[in-house]
C-alpha positions in Angstrom: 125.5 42.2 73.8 128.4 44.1 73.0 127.6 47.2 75.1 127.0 45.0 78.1 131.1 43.3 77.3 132.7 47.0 76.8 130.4 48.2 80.1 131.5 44.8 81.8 135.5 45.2 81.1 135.2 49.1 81.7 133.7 48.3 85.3 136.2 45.8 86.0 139.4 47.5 85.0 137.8 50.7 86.8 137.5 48.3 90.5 141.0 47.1 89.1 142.6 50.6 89.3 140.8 51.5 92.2 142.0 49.1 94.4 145.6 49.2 93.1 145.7 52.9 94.3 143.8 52.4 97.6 145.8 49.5 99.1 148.9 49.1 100.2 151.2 46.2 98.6 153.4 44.5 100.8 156.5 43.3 100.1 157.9 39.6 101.2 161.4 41.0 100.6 163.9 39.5 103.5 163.2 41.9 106.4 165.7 44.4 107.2 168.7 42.9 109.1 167.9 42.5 113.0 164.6 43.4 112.7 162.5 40.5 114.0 158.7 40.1 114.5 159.8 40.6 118.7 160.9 44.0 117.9 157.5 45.0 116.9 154.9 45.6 119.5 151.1 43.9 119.1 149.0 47.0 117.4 152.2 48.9 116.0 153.8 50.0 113.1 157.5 50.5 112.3 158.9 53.0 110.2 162.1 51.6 108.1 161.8 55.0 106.0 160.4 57.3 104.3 160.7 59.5 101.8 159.6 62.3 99.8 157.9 61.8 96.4 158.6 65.1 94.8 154.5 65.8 95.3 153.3 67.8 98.7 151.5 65.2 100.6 152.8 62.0 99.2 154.9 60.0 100.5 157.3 56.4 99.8 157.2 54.9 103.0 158.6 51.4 104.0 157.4 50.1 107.3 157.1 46.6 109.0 153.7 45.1 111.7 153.1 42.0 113.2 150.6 40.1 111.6 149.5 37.0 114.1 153.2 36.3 114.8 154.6 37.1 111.2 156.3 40.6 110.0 155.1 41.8 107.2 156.8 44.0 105.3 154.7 47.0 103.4 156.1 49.5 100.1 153.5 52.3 100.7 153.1 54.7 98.1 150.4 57.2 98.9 149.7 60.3 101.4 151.5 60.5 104.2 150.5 59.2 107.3 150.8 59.3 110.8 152.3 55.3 111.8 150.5 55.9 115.3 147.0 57.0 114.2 144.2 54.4 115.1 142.1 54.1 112.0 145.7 53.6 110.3 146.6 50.7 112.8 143.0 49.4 112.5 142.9 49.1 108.9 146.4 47.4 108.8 144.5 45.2 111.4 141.8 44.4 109.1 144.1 43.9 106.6 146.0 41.4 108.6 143.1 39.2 109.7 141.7 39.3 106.1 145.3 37.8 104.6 145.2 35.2 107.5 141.8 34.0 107.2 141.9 34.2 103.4 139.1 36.8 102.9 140.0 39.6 100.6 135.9 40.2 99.5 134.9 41.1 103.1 131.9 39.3 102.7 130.6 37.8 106.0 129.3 34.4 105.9 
């Protein structure tokens, strides 16, 4: 019974971890001034900055997309990225219809 608690927790805090690392958090900070959801195009990121981390490859990079109508803001810590590649603007699509329908498991019903 013990073994299966300590393999349990260890399992958990390991998917924990995981998906801190792997998604981006966004930020519901007050967007930057005159940036409005108008300014961003359907299927588009903006870039607000970036900088560098100090590590090749990684990148701190602040960037805004519309989200059904609604800016949303993202602090991205990770490898850099190009804001106009297609898997990058389809998983932030994903992303977005996952917050708006509520469905963070991606199980399909």
């Amino acid at each position: 019974m013990y073994t299966r608690n300590v393999n349990l927790k260890l399992k958990a805090a390991a998917f924990i971890a995981l998906a801190f690392l792997a998604v981006p958090f966004a930020s519901f900070a007050q967007s930057p001034s005159g940036l409005t959801v108008t300014d961003i195009a359907d299927s588009s990121i903006v870039v607000l900055s970036q900088e560098d981390t100090g590590m090749p490859g990684y990148a701190h990079t602040k960037y805004a997309y519309n989200c059904f109508g609604e800016m949303k803001l993202v602090d991205y810590y990770g490898s850099a990225f190009d804001p106009k590649n297609k898997d990058v603007l389809q998983f932030e699509s994903v992303m977005c219809s996952r917050q708006q329908n509520n469905d963070y498991d991606g199980s399909s019903d």
